[in-house]
C-alpha positions as CSV (number, residue, x, y, z in Angstrom):
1,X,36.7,-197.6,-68.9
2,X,38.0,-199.2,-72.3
3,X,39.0,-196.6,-75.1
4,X,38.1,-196.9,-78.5
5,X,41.3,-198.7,-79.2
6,X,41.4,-201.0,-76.8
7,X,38.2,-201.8,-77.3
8,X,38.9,-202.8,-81.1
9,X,41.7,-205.0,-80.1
10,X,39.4,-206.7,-77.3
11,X,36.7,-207.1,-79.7
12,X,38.8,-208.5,-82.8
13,X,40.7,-210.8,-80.4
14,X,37.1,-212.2,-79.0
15,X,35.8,-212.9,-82.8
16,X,38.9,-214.6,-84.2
17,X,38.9,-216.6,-81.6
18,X,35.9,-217.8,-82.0
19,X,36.2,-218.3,-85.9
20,X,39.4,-220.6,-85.1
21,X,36.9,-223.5,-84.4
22,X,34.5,-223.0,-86.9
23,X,37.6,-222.9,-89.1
24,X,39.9,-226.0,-88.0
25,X,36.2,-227.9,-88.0
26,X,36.1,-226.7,-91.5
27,X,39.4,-228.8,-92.2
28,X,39.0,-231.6,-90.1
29,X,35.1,-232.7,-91.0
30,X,34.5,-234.8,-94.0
31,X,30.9,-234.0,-94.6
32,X,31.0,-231.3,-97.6
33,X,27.8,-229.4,-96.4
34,X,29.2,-229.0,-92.7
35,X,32.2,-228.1,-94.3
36,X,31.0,-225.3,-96.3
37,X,29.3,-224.2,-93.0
38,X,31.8,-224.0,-90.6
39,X,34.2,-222.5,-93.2
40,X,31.8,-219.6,-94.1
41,X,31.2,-219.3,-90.2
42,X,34.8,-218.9,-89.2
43,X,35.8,-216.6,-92.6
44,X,32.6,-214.1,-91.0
45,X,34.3,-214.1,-87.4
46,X,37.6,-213.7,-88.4
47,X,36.6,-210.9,-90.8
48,X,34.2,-209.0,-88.7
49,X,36.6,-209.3,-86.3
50,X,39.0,-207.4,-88.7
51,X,36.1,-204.8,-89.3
52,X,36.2,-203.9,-85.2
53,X,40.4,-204.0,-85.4
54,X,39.7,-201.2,-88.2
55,X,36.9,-199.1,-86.3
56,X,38.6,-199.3,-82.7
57,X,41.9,-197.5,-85.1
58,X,39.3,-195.2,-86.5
59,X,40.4,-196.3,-90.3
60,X,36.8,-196.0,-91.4
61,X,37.3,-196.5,-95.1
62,X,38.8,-199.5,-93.9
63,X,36.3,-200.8,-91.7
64,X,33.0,-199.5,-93.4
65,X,33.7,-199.6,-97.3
66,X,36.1,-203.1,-97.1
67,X,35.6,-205.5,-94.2
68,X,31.7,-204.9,-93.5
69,X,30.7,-205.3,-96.7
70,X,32.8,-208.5,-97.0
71,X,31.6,-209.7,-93.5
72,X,28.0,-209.0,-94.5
73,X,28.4,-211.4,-97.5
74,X,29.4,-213.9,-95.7
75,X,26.9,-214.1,-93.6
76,X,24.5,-213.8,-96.3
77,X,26.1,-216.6,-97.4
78,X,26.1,-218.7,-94.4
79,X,22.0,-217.9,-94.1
80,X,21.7,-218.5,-97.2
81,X,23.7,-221.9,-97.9
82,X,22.3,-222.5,-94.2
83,X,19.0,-222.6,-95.1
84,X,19.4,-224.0,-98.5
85,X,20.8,-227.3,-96.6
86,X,18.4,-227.0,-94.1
87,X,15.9,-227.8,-96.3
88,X,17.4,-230.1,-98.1
């Protein structure tokens, strides 16, 4: 069984991983709107990944009133720019 700690580390390790991608795509593509994409996917991983780093340390102000909020806009963002290219 995996304490709340370890848990955290776990968990942020898993998401910045997976932003890394998104965010050496974001560097390496020359299409502008892919880009944009990938960037904003990879800033959300790597952020919400912070947010669990935070909550598995219990630092809740941390976690709930900086990094969520932040990782909620960017994936507002990434629907939104998402569908606005989608369409387009």
């Amino acid at each position: 069984m995996l304490d709340l700690v370890t848990g955290g580390i776990v968990l942020f390790a898993i998401m910045v991983a997976a932003g890394i991608v998104p965010l050496i795509m974001a560097f390496r593509i020359k299409i502008r709107s892919l880009r944009t994409l990938s960037l904003l996917l990879g800033l959300f991983a790597v952020v919400h990944g912070f947010y669990h780093l935070a909550s598995g340390y219990q630092q809740d102000f941390l976690a709930d009133a900086v990094f969520e909020p932040i990782s909620l806009l960017l994936l507002v963002g990434l629907g939104t720019y998402y569908s606005k290219v989608a369409v387009a």
